[in-house]
KOLRO-195553 format. One line per 10 residues: number of its first residue (from 1); for each residue x, y, z of C-alpha. Coordinates in nm, 4 decimals. Each point is the difference from the previous one (the first is absolute). Layout:
BEGIN
NUM) X/Y/Z | ... $
This chain:
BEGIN
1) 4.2902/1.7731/0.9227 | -0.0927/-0.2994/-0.1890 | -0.0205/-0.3368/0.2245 | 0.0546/-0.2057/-0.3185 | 0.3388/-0.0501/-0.1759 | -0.0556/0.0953/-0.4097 | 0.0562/-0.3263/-0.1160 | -0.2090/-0.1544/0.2827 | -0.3362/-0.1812/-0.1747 | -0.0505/-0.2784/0.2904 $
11) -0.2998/0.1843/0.1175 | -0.1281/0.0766/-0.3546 | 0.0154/-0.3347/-0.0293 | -0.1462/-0.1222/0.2891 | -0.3233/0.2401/-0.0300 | -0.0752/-0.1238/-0.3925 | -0.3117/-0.2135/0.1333 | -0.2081/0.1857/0.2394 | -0.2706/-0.1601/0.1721 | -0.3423/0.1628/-0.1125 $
21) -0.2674/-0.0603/0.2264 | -0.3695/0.1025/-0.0627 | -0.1107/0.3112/0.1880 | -0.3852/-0.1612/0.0635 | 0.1675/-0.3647/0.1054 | 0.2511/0.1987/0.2604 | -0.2869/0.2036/0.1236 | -0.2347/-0.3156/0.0180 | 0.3016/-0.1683/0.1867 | 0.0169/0.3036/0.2531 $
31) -0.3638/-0.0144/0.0717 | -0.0237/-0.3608/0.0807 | 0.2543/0.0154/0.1903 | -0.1739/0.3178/0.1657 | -0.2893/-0.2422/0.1108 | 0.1503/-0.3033/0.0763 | 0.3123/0.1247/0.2123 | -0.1045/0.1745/0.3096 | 0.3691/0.1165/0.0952 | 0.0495/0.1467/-0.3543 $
41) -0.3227/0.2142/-0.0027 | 0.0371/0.1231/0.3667 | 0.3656/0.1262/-0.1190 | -0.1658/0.1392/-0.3342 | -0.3009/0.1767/0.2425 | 0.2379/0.1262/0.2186 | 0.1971/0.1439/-0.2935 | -0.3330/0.1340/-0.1900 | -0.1021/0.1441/0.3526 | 0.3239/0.2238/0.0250 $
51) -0.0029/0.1379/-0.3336 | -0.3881/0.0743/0.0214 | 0.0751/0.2034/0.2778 | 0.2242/0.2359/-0.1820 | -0.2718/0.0193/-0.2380 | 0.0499/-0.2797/-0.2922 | -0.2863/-0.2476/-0.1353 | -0.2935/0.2848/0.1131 | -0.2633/-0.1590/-0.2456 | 0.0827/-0.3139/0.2249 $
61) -0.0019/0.1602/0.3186 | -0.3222/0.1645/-0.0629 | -0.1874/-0.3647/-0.0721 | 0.1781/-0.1420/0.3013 | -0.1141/0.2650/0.1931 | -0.3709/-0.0813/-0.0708 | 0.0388/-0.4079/0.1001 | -0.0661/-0.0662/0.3743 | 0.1126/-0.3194/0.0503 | 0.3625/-0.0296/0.0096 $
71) -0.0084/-0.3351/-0.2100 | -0.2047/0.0791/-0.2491 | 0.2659/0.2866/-0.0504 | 0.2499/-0.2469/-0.0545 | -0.2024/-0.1530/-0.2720 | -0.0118/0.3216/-0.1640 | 0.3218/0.1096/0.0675 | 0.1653/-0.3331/-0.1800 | -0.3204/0.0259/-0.3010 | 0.1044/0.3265/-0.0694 $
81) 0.3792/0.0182/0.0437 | 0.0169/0.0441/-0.3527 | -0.0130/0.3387/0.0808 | 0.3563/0.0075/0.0890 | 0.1028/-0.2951/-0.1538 | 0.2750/0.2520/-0.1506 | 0.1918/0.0652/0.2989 | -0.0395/-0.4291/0.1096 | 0.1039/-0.2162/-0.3151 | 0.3378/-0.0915/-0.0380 $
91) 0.1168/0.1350/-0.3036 | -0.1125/-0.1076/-0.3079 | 0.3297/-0.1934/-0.0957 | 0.2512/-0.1045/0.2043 | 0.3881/-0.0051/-0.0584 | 0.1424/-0.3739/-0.0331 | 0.1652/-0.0912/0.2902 | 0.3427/-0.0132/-0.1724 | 0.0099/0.3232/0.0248 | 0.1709/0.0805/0.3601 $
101) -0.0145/0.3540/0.0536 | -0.3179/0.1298/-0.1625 | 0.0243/0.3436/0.1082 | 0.3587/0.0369/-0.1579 | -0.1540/-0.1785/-0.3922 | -0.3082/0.2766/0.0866 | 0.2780/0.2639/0.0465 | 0.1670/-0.0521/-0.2632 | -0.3311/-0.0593/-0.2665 | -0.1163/0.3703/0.1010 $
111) 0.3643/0.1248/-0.0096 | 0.0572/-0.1101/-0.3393 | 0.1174/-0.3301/-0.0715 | -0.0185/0.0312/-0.4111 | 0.3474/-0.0036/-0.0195 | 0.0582/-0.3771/0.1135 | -0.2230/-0.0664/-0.3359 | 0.1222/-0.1044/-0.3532 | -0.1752/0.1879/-0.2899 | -0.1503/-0.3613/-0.0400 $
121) -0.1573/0.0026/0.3275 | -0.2107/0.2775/0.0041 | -0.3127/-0.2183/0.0188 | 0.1555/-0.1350/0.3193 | 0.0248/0.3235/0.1045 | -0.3096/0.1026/-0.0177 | -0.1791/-0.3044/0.1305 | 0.2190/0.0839/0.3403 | -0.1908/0.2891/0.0082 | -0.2971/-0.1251/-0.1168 $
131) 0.0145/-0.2574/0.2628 | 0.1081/0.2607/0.2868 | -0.3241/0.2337/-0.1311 | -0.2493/-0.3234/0.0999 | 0.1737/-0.0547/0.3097 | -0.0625/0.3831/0.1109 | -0.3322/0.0646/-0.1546 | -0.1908/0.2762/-0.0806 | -0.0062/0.2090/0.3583 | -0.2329/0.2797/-0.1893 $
141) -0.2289/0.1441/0.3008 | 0.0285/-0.0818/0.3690 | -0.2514/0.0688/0.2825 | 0.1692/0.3340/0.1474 | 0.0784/-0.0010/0.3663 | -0.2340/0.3512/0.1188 | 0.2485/0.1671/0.1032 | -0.1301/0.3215/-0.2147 | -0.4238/-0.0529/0.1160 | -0.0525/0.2159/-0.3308 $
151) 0.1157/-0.3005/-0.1845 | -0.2266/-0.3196/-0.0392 | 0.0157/-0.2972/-0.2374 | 0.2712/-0.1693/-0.1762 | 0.3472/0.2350/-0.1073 | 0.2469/-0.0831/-0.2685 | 0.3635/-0.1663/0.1645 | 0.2707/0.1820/-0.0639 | 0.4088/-0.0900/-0.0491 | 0.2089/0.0734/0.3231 $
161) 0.1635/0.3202/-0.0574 | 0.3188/-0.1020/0.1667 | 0.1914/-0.2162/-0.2492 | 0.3075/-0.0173/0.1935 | 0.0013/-0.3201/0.1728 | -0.1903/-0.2279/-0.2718 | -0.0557/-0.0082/-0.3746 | -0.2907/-0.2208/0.0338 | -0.3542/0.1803/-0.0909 | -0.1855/0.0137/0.3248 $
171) -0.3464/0.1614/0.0270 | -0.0850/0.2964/0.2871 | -0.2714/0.0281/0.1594 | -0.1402/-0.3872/0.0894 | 0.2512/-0.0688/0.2715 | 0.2166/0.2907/0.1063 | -0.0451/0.3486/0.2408 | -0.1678/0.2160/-0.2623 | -0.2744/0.2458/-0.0779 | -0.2143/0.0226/-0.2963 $
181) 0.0050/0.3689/-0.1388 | -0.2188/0.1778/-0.2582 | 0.0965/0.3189/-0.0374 | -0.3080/0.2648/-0.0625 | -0.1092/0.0158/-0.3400 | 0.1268/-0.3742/-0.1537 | -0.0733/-0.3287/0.0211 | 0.3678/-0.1163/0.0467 | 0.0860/-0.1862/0.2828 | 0.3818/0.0559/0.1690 $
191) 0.1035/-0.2343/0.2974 | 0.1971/0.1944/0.2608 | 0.2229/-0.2077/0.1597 | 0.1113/0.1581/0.3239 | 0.2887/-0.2219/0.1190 | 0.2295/-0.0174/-0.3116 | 0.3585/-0.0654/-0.0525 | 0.2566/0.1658/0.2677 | 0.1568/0.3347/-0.1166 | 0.3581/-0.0553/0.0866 $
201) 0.0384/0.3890/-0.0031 | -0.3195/0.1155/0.2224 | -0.0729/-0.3293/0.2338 | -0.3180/-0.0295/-0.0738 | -0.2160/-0.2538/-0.2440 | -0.1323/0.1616/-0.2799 | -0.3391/0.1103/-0.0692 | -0.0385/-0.1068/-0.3570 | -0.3042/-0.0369/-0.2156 | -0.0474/-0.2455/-0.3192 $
211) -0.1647/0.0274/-0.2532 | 0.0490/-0.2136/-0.2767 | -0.1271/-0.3483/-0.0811 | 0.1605/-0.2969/0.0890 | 0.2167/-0.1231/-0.3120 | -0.1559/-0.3650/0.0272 | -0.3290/0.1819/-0.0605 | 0.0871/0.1857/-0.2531 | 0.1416/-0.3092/-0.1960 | -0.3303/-0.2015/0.0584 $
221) -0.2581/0.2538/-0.1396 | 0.2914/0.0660/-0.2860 | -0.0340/-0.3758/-0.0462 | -0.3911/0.0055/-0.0291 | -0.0385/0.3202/-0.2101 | 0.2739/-0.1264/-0.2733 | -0.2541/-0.3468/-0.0013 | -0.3214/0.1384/0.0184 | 0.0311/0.3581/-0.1635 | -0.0484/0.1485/-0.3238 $
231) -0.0046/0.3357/-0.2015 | -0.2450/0.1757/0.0892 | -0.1879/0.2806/-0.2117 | -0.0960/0.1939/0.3640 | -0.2226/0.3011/-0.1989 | -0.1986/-0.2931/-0.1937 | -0.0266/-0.1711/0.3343 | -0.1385/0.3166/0.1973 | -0.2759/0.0381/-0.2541 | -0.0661/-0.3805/-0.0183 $
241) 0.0231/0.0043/0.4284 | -0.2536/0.2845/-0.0162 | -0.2476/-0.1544/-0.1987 | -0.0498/-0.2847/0.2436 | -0.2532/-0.0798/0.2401 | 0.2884/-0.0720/0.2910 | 0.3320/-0.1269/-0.0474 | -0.0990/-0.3661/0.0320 | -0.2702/0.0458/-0.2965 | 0.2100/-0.1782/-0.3146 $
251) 0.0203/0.1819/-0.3208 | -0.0075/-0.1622/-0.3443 | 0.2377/0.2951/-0.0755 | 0.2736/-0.1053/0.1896 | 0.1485/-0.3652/-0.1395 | -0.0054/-0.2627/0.2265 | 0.4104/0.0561/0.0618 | -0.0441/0.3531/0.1150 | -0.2743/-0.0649/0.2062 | 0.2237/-0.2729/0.2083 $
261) 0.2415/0.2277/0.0234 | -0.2056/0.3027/0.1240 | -0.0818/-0.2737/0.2926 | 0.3312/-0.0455/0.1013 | 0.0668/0.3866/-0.0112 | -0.3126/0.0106/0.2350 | 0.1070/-0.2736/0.1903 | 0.3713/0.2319/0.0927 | -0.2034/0.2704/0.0979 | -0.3029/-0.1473/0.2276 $
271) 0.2807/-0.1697/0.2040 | 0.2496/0.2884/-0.0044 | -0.3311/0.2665/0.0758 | -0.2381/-0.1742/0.2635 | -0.1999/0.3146/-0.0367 | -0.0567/-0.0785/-0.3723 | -0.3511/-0.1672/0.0060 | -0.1372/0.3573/0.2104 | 0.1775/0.2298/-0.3321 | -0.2547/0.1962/-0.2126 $
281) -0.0210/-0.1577/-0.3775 | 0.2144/0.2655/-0.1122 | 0.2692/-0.0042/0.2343 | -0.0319/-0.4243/-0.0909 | 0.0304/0.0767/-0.3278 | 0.3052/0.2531/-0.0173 | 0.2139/-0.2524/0.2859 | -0.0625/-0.2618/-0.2540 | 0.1321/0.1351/-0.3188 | 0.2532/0.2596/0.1235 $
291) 0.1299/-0.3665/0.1110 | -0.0326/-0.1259/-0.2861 | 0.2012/0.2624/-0.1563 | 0.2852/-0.0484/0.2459 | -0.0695/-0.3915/-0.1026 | 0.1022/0.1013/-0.3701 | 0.3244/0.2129/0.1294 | 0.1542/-0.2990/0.1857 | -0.0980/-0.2516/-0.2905 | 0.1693/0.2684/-0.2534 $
301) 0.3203/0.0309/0.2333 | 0.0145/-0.3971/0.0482 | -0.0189/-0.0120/-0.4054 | 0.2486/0.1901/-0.0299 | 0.2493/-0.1378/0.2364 | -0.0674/-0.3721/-0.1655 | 0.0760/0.2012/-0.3590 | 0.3044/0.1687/0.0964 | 0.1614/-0.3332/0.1725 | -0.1024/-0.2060/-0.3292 $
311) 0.1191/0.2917/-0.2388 | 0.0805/0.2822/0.1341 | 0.3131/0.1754/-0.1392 | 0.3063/0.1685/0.2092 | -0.1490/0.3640/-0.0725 | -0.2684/-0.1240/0.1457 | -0.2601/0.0219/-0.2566 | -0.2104/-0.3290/-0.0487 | -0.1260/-0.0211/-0.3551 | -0.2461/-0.2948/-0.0749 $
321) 0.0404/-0.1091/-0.3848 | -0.3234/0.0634/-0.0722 | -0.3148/0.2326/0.2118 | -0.2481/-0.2560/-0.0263 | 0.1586/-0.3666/-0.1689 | -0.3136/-0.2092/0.0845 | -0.2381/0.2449/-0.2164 | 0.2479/0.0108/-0.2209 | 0.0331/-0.3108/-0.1035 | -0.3851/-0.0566/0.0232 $
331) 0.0318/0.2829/-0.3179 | 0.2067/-0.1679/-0.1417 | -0.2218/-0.3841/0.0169 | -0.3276/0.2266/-0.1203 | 0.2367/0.1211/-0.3045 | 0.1792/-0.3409/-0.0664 | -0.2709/-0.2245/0.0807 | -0.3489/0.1848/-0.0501 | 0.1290/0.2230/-0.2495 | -0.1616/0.2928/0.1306 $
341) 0.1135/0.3944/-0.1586 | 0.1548/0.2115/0.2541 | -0.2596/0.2038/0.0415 | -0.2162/-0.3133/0.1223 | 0.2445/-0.0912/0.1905 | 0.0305/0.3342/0.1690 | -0.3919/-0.0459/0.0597 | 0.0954/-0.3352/0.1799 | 0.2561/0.1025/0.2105 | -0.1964/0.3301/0.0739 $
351) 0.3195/0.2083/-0.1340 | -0.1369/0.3411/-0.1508 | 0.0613/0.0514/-0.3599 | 0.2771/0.3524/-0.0980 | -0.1971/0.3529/-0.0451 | 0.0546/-0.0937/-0.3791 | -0.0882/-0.3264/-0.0637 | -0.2760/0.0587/-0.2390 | 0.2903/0.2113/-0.2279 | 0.2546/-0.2064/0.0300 $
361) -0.1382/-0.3304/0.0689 | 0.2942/-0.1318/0.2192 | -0.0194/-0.1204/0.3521 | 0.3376/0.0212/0.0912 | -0.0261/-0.0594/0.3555 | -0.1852/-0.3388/-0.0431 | 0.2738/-0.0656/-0.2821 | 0.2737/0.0421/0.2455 | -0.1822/-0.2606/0.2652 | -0.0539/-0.2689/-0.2918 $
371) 0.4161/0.0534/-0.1101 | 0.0926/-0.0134/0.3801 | -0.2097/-0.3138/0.1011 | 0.0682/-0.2213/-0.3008 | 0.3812/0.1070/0.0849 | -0.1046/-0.1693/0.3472 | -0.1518/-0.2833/-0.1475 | 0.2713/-0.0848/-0.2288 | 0.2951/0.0200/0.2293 | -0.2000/-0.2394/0.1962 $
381) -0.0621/-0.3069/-0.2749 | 0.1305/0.1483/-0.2686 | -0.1114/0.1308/-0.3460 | -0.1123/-0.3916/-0.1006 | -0.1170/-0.0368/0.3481 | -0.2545/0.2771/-0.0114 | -0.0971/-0.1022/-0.3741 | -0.1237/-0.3494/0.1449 | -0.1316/0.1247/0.3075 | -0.1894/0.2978/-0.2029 $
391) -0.1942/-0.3303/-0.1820 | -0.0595/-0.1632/0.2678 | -0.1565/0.2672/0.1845 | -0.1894/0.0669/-0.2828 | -0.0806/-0.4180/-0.0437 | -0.1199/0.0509/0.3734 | -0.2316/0.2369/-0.0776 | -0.1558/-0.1372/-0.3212 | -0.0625/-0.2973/0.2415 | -0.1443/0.1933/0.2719 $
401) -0.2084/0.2038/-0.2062 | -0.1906/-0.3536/-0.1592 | -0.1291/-0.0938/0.3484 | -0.3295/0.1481/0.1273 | -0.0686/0.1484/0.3217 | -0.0131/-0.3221/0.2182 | 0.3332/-0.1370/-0.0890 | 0.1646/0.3410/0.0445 | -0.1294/0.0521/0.3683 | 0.0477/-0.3759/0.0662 $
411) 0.3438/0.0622/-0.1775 | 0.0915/0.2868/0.1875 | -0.0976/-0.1243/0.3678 | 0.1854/-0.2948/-0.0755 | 0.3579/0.2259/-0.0764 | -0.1091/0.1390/0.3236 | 0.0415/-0.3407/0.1736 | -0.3729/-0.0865/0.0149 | -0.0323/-0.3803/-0.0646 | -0.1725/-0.0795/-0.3313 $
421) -0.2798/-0.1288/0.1449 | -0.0755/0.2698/0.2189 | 0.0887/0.2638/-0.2458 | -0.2504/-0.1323/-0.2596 | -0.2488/-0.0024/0.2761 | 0.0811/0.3854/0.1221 | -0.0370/0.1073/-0.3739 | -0.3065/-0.1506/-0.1196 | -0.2705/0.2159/0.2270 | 0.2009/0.2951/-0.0856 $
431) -0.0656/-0.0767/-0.3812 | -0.3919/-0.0976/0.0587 | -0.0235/0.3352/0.1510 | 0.1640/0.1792/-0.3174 | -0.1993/-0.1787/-0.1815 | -0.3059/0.0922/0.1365 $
């Protein structure tokens, strides 16, 4: 049941400005508050101390283990709490304090609280969300609790299989009675939670196990791969991936743009796979593009979605006006404005000419992109529009083609928000060198 009448916005309202505080000042805060109040780090060592014991922090444990002198482990202990820095920091935003009853606005966010939005407020909406995503973080892998000896290292969180008593996404795993399982032959991890929910009918609390990611993880790295991905040609990758030295050699036959993005994609797996680094080259190579070929499912899927809401139809089908309008109104420029044939345009635009182009002499695919993108061009400004704009592109160019190398670099740089004289001083060298 909702906890929220439908017309209710006060606590829309009241969460619009969220306080955003900087992960590395909070953490800074927490650490000089580590050293400087001795009641606040005994509680903190006493707290680190009890979850160590069930098996947490063990890269920490181990060092402390190896320091004799008790303070000089509390130096280290405090110098290297960033290791669970995680499981410390308040979150990374914090509700206003207008808000009363934070666990009932929470509630209702994970719940589903769209429908106390206006069409006109779905940028509200989302920064609700948005905001609620930076308070929770990215929970990713937490030290597992060695319950299971078989398992070591860092295991994905999971969401809490019993959904009954909260909608809120809460991770499995860092904080509750579970075990880590992998059963033979995979890599997945399942928590099994032994103490679940009461079954009314038998008595007992359930045994239940969970298995899926929680939701405010799923949303992040959504977030991420929609920013930082790209189409990906995954069979001209593999052979490009193959001729390389390592993965960290660059390629000149990757642009710059792919190669970023084949560091994020490498960046998802080191952290999701600790074992990564220890992986033959091969077994590197395939994680990394069979990734990237899931990358260029979800970034087809998300394309699609943001089609059909913009013009999708009722039966469903979501027909763009044109394949490909930016190329074709760049055919259309090289026919209006350069005056090139179709053919050379065809060469351009790397658009094969028909099987009988040498009988016929017609291009009519490149024909078709020239009629569609002046169409485009026209509905924009207008036939008189595009007339004027057509010489002035053409003015541009007669203009830009009269100045020599020096005042094209120093020209271009400067369009590229390079001050003048900084510009004329980046090209100059770079034309000596031609020159010579």
């Amino acid at each position: 049941m909702r906890s929220l009448p439908h017309d209710d916005r006060r606590i829309r309202e009241e969460s619009a400005e969220l306080y955003r505080a900087p992960v590395a000042a909070r953490i800074e805060e927490f650490l000089d508050e580590l050293w400087e109040n001795p009641e606040f780090f005994a509680e903190v060592k006493k707290w680190f101390e009890e979850r160590s014991a069930v098996g947490e922090f063990p890269a920490l444990r181990d060092a402390l283990s190896k320091i004799p002198e008790e303070e000089a482990k509390d130096e280290f202990l405090v110098a290297r709490w960033f290791d669970a820095i995680e499981f410390l920091t308040p979150p990374r935003t914090q509700l206003p304090d207008a808000i009363s009853n934070v666990d009932a606005y929470r509630e209702e966010l994970y719940e589903g609280k769209a429908y106390l939005f206006r069409a006109d407020e779905f940028p509200e909406f989302a920064e609700e969300w948005l905001a609620e995503l930076s308070r929770v973080g990215y929970r990713g892998m937490v030290p597992f609790r060695f319950h299971n000896p078989e398992i070591s290292g860092p295991v994905p969180t999971k969401e809490q299989p019993d959904r009954f008593q909260t909608a809120v996404s809460v991770n499995l795993g860092a904080l509750e009675d579970a075990y880590a399982v992998v059963p033979e032959g995979s890599r997945q991890v399942l928590w099994l939670q032994l103490n679940g929910l009461r079954s009314i009918k038998r008595g007992y609390r359930e045994v239940r196990v969970s298995d899926k990611p929680i939701r405010t993880d799923m949303a992040i790295v959504a977030a991420l791969t929609a920013l930082e991905g790209r189409p990906v040609n995954v069979e001209e990758l593999r052979e490009s991936l193959e001729l390389r030295e390592s993965l960290e050699e660059s390629d000149v036959s990757l642009d710059e743009s792919l190669n970023f993005f084949l560091e994020y994609v490498l960046l998802l797996l080191r952290y999701h796979r600790p074992d990564f680094s220890l992986l033959s080259r091969e077994e590197k190579i395939g994680l990394l593009v069979h990734a990237c070929a899931r990358t260029n499912e979800f970034l087809d899927a998300l394309k699609k979605l943001m089609s059909y809401l913009e013009y999708g139809t009722p039966d469903g089908k979501a027909k763009a006006a044109t394949r490909d309008a930016d190329t074709d109104v760049r055919a259309a420029v090289l026919r209006d404005v350069d005056g090139l044939t179709y053919r050379e345009i065809g060469e351009e635009l790397d658009v094969p000419p028909p099987k009988d182009f040498e009988i016929k002499g017609d291009h009519p695919r490149v024909r078709q992109m020239v009629i569609r993108g002046r169409k485009i061009l026209v509905r924009a400004i207008g036939e008189d529009g595009w007339r004027r704009h057509i010489e002035a592109m053409k003015a541009e160019a007669k203009r830009w083609n009269s100045l020599d190398e020096v005042e094209q670099d120093v020209e271009d740089w400067v369009e590229h928000g390079v001050p003048y004289e900084e510009a004329l001083r980046m090209a100059t060298p770079g034309h000596e060198r031609r020159k010579n």
